[in-house]
PAPAMAR-512642 format. One record per atom (N, C-alpha, C): residue in one letter; atom name; x, y, z. Coordinates in steps of 0.2 Angstrom, whole numbers. Layout:
N
residu A	atome CA	x X	y Y	z Z
...
END
This chain:
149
residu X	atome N	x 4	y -6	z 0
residu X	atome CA	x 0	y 0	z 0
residu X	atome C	x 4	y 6	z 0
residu X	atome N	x 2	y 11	z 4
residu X	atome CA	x 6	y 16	z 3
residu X	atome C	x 10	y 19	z 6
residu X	atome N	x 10	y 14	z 14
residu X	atome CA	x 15	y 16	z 17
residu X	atome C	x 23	y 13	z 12
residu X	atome N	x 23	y 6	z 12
residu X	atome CA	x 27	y 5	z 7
residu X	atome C	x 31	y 8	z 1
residu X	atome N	x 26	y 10	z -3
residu X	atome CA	x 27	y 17	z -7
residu X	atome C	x 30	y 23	z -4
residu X	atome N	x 28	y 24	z 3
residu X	atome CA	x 33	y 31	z 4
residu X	atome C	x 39	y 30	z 9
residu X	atome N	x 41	y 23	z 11
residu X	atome CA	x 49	y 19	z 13
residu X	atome C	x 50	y 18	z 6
residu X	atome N	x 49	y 16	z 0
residu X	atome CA	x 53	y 14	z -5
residu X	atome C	x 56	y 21	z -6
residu X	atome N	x 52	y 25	z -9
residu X	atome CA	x 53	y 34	z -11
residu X	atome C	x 61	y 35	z -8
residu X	atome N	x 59	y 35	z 0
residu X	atome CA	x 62	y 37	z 5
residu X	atome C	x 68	y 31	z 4
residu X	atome N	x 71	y 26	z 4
residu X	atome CA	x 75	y 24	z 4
residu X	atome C	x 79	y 25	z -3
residu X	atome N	x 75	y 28	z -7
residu X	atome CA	x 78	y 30	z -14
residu X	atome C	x 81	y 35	z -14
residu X	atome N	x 79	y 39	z -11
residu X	atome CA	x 80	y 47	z -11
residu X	atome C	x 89	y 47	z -9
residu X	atome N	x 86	y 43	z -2
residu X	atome CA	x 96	y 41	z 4
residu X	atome C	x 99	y 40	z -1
residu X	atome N	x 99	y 34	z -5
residu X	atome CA	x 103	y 28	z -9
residu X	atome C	x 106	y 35	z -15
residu X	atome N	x 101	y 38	z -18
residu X	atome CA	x 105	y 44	z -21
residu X	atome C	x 109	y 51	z -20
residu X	atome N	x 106	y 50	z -13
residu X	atome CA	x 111	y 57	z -10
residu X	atome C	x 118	y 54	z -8
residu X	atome N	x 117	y 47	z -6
residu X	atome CA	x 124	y 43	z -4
residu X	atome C	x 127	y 41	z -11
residu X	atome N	x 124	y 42	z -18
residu X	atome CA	x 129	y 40	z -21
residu X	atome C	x 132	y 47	z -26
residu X	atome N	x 127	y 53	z -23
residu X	atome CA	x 128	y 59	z -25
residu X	atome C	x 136	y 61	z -22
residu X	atome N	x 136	y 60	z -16
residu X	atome CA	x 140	y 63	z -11
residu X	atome C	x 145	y 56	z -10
residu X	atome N	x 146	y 50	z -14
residu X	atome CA	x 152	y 46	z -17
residu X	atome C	x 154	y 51	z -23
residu X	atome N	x 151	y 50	z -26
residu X	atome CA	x 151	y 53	z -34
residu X	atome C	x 157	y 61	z -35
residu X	atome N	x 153	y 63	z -31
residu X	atome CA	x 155	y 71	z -31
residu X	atome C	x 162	y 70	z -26
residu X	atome N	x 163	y 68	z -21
residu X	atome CA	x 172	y 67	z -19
residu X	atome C	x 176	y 63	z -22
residu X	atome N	x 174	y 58	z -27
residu X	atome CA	x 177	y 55	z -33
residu X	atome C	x 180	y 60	z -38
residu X	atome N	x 173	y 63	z -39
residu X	atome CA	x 176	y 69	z -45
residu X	atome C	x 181	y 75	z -43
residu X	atome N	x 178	y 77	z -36
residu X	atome CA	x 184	y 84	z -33
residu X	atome C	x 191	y 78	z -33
residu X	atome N	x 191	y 76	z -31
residu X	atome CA	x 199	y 73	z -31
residu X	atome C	x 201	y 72	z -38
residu X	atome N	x 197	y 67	z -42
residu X	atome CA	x 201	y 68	z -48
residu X	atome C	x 202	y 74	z -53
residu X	atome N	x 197	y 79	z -51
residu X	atome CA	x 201	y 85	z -54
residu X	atome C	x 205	y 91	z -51
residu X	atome N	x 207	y 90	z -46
residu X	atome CA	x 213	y 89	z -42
residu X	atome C	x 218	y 87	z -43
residu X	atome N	x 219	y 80	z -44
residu X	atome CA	x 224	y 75	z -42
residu X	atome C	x 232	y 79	z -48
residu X	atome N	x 231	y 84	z -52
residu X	atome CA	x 238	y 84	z -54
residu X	atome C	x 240	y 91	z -51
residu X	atome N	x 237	y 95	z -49
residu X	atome CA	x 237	y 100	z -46
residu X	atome C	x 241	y 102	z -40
residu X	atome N	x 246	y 103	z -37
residu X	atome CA	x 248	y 102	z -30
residu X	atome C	x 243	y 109	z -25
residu X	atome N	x 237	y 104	z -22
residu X	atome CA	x 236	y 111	z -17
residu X	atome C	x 234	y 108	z -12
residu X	atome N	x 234	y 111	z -7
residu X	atome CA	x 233	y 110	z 0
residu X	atome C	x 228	y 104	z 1
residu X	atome N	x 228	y 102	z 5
residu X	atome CA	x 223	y 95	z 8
residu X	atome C	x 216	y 99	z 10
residu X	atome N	x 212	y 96	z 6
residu X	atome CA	x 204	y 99	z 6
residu X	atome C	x 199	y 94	z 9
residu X	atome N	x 194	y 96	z 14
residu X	atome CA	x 190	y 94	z 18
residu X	atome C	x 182	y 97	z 14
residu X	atome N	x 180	y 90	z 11
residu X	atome CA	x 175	y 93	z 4
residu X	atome C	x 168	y 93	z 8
residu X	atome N	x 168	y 86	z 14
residu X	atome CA	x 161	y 86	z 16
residu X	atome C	x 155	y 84	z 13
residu X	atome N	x 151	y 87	z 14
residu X	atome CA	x 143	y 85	z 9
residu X	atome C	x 143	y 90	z 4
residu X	atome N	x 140	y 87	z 0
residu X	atome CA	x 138	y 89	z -8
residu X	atome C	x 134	y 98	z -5
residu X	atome N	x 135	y 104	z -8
residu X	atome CA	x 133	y 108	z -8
residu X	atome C	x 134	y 111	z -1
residu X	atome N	x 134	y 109	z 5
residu X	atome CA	x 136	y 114	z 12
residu X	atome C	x 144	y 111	z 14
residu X	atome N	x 146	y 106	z 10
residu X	atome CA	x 153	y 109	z 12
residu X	atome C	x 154	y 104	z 20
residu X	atome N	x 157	y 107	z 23
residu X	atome CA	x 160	y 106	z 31
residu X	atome C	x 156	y 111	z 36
residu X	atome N	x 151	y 115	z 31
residu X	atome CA	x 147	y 123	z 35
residu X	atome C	x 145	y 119	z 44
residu X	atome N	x 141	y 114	z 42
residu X	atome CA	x 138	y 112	z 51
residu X	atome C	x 144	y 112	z 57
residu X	atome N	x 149	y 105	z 53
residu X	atome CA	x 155	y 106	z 58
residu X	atome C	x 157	y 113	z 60
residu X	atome N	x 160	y 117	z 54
residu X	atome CA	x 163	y 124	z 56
residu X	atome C	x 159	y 127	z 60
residu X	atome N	x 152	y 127	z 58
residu X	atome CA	x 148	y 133	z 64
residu X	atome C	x 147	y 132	z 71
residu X	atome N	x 148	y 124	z 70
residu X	atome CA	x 146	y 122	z 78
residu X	atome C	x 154	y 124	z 82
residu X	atome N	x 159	y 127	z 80
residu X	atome CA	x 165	y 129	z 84
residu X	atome C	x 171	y 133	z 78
residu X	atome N	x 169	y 138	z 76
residu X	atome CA	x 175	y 139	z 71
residu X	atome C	x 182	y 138	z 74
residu X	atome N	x 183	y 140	z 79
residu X	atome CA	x 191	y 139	z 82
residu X	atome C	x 193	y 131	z 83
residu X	atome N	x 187	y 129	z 85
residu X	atome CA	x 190	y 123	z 88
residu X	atome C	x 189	y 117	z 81
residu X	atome N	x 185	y 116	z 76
residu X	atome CA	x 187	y 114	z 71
residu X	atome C	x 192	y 115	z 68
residu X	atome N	x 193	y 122	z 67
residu X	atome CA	x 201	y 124	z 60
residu X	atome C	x 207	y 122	z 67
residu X	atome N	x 207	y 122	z 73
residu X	atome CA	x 213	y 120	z 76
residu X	atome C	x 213	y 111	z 76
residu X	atome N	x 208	y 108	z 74
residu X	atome CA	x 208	y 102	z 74
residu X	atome C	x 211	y 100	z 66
residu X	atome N	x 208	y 104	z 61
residu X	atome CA	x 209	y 102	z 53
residu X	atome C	x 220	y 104	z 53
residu X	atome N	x 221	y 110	z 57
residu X	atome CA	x 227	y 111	z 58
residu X	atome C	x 232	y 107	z 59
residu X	atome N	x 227	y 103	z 68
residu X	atome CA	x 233	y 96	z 68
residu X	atome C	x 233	y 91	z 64
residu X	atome N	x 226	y 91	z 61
residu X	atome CA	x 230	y 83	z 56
residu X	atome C	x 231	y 86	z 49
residu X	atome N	x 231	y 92	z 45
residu X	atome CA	x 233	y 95	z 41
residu X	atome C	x 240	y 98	z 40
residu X	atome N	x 243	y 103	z 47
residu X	atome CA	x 248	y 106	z 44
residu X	atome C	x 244	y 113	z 41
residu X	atome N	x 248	y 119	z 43
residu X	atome CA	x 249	y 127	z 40
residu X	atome C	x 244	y 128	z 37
residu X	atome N	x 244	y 123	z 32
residu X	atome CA	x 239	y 126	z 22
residu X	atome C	x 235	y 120	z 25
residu X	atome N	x 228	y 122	z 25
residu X	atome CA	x 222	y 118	z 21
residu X	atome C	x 217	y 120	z 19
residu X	atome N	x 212	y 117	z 18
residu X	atome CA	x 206	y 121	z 14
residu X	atome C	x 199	y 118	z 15
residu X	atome N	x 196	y 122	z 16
residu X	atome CA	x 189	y 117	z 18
residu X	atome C	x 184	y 120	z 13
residu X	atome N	x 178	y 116	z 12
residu X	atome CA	x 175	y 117	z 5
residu X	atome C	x 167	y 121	z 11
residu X	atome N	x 163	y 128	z 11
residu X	atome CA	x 160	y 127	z 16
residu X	atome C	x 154	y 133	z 10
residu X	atome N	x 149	y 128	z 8
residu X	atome CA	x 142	y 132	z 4
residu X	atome C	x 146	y 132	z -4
residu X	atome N	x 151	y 129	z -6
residu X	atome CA	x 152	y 129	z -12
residu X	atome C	x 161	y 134	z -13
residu X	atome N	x 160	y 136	z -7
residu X	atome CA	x 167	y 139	z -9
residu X	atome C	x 175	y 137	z -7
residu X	atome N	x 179	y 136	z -7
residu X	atome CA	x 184	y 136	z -4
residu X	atome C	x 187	y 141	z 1
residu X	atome N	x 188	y 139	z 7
residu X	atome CA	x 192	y 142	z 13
residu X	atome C	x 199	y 141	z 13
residu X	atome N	x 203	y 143	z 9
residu X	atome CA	x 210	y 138	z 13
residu X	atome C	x 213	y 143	z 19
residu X	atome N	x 214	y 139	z 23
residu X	atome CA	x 217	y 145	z 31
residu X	atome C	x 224	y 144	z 30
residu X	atome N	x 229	y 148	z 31
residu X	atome CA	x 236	y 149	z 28
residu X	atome C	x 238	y 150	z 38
residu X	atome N	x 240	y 145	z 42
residu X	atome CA	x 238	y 146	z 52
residu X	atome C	x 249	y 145	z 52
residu X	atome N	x 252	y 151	z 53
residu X	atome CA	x 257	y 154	z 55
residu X	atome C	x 260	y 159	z 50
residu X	atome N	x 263	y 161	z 54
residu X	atome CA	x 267	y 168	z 47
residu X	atome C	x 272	y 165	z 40
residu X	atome N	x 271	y 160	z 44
residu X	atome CA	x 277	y 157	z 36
residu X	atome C	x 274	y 154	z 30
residu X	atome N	x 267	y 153	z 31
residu X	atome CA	x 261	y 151	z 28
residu X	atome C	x 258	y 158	z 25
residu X	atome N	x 260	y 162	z 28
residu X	atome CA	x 256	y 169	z 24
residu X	atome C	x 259	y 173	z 21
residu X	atome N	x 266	y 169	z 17
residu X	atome CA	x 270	y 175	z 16
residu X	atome C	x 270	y 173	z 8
residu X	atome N	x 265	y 168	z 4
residu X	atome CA	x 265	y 168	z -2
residu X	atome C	x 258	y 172	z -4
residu X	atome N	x 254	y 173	z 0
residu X	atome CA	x 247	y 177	z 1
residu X	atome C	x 250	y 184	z -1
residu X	atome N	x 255	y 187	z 6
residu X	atome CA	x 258	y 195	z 3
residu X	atome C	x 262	y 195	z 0
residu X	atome N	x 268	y 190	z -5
residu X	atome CA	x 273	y 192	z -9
residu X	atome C	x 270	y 190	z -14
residu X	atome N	x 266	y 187	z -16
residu X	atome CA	x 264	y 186	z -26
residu X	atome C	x 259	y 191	z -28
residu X	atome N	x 258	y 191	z -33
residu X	atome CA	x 255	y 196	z -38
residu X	atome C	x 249	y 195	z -38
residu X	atome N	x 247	y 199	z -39
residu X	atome CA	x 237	y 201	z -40
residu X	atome C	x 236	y 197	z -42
residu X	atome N	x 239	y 192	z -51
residu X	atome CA	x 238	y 190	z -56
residu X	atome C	x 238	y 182	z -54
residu X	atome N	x 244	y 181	z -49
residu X	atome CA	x 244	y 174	z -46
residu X	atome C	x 242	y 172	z -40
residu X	atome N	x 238	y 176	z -35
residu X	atome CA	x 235	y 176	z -31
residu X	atome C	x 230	y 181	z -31
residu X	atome N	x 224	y 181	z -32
residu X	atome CA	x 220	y 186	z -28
residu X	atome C	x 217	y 186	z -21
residu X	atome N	x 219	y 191	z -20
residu X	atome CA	x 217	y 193	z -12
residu X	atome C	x 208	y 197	z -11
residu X	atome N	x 207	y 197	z -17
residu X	atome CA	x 199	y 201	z -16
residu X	atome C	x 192	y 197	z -13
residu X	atome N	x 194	y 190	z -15
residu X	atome CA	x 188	y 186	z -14
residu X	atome C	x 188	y 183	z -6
residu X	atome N	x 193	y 181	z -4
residu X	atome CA	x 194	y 180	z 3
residu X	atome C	x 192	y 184	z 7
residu X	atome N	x 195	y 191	z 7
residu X	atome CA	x 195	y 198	z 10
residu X	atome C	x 191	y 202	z 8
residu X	atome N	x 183	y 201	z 8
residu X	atome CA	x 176	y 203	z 6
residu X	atome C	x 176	y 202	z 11
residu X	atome N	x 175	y 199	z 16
residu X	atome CA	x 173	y 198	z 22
residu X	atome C	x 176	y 204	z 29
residu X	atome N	x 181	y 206	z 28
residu X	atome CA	x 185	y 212	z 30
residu X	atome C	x 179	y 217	z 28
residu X	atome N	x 179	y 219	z 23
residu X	atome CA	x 175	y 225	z 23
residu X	atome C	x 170	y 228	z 29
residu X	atome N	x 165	y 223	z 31
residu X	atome CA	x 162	y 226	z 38
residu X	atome C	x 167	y 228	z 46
residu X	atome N	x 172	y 225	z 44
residu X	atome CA	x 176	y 226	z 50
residu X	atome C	x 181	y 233	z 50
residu X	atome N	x 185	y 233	z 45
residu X	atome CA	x 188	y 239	z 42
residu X	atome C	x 185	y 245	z 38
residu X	atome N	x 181	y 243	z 36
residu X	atome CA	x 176	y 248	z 32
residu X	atome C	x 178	y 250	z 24
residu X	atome N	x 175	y 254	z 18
residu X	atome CA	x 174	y 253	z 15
residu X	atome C	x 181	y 255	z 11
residu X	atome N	x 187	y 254	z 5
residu X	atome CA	x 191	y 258	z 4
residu X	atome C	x 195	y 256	z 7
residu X	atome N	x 196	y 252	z 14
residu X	atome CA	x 203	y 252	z 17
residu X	atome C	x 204	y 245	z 14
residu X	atome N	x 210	y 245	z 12
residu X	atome CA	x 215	y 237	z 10
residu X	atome C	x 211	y 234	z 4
residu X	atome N	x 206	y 229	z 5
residu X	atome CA	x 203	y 225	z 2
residu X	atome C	x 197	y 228	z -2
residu X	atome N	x 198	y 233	z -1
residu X	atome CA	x 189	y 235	z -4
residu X	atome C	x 195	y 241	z -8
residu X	atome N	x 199	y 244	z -6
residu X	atome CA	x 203	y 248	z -12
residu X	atome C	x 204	y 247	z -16
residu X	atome N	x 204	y 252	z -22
residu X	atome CA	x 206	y 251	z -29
residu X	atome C	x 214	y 248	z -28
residu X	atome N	x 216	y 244	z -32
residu X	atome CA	x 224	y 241	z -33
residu X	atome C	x 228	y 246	z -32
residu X	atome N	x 229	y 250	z -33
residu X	atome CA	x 236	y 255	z -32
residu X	atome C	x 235	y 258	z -24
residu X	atome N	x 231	y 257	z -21
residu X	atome CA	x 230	y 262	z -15
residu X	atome C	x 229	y 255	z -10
residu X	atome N	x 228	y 248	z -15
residu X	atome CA	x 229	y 242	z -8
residu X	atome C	x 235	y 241	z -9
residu X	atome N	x 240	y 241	z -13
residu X	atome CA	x 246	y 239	z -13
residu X	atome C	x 249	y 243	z -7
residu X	atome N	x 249	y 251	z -9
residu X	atome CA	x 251	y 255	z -3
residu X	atome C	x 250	y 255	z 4
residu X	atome N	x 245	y 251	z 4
residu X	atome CA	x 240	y 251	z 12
residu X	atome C	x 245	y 244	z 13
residu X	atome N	x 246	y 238	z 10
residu X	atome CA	x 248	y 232	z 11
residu X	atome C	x 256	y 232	z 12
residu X	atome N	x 259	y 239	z 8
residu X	atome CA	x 266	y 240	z 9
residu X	atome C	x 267	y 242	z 16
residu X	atome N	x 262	y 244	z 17
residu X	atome CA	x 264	y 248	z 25
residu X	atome C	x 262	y 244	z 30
residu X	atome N	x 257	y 238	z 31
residu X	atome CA	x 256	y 233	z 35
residu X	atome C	x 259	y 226	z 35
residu X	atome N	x 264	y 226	z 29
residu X	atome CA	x 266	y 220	z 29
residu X	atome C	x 271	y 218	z 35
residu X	atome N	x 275	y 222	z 35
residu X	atome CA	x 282	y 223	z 40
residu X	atome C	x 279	y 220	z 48
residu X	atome N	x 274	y 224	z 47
residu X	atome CA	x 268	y 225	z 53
residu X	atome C	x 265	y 217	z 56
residu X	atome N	x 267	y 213	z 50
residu X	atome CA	x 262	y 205	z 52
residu X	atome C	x 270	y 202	z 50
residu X	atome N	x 276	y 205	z 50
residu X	atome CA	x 281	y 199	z 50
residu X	atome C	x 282	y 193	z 54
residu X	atome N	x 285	y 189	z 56
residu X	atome CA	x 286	y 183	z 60
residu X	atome C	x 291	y 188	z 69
residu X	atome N	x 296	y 194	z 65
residu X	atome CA	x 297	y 196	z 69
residu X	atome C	x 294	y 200	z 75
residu X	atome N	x 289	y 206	z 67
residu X	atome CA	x 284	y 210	z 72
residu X	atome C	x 281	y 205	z 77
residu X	atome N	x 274	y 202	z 73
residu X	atome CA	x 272	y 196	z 79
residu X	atome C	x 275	y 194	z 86
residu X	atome N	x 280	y 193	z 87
residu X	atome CA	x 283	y 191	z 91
residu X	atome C	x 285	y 196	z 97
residu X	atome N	x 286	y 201	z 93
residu X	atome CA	x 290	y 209	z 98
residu X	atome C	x 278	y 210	z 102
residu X	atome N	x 275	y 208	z 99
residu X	atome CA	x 268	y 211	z 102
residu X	atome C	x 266	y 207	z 107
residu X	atome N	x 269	y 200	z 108
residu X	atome CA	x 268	y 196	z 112
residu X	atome C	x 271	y 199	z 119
residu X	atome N	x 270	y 197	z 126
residu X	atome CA	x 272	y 201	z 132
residu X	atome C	x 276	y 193	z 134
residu X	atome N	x 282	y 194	z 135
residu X	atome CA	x 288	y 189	z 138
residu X	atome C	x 283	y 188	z 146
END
């Protein structure tokens, strides 16, 4: 009857989101696989790792860090996040070129905190100058000198 009909549905529905979400980390790696980039946590199809990271942002990216290492990347609503977690990890972020790193899409998120125009929301010649004057500022050395012994 119908109840049967609405277990079958429903057990159909599972068996294609479970071969959805086989399927699609099959695919992310194999077009990946010749590309050297960070160790990616892809999650479920379309939300990514989002439930995990919501339930602790800190305490997730420090757990992905122990078992990943500096550079990883987590897939969260379709996007990639990669966390670049010490200053020796962030020095290919500030030393490459517009053209081989963009810094614009990450750093939308900045805007509500710094405000409109400053750094990331700048046109390219006045972020460059804003990023010349803060860089020194995030060295491995600065860092270190802001910490109290």
């Amino acid at each position: 009857g119908r109840p049967v009909m609405w277990l079958t549905l429903l057990l159909v529905v599972i068996g294609l989101f479970v071969a959805i979400c086989v399927l699609h980390g099959v695919v992310q790696r194999r077009r990946f696989s010749s590309v050297k980039i960070p160790p990616v946590e892809y999650g479920l199809p379309l939300v990514g790792v989002a439930a995990s990271f919501a339930g602790g942002p800190l305490q997730y990216a420090t757990k992905k860090f122990k078992e990943h290492g500096e550079i990883f990347t987590l897939m969260i609503f379709g996007k990639r996040m990669t966390f670049l977690v010490g200053p020796d990890a962030h020095v290919p972020f500030f030393s490459k070129g517009d053209k081989e790193l963009s810094q614009d899409e990450p750093y939308r998120f900045s805007v509500p905190i710094f405000g409109q125009n400053v750094v990331y929301d700048a046109p390219l010649p006045i972020r460059t100058q804003q990023l010349r004057f803060i860089k020194d500022s995030l060295s491995s050395k600065s860092l270190k000198s802001y910490v109290g012994k």
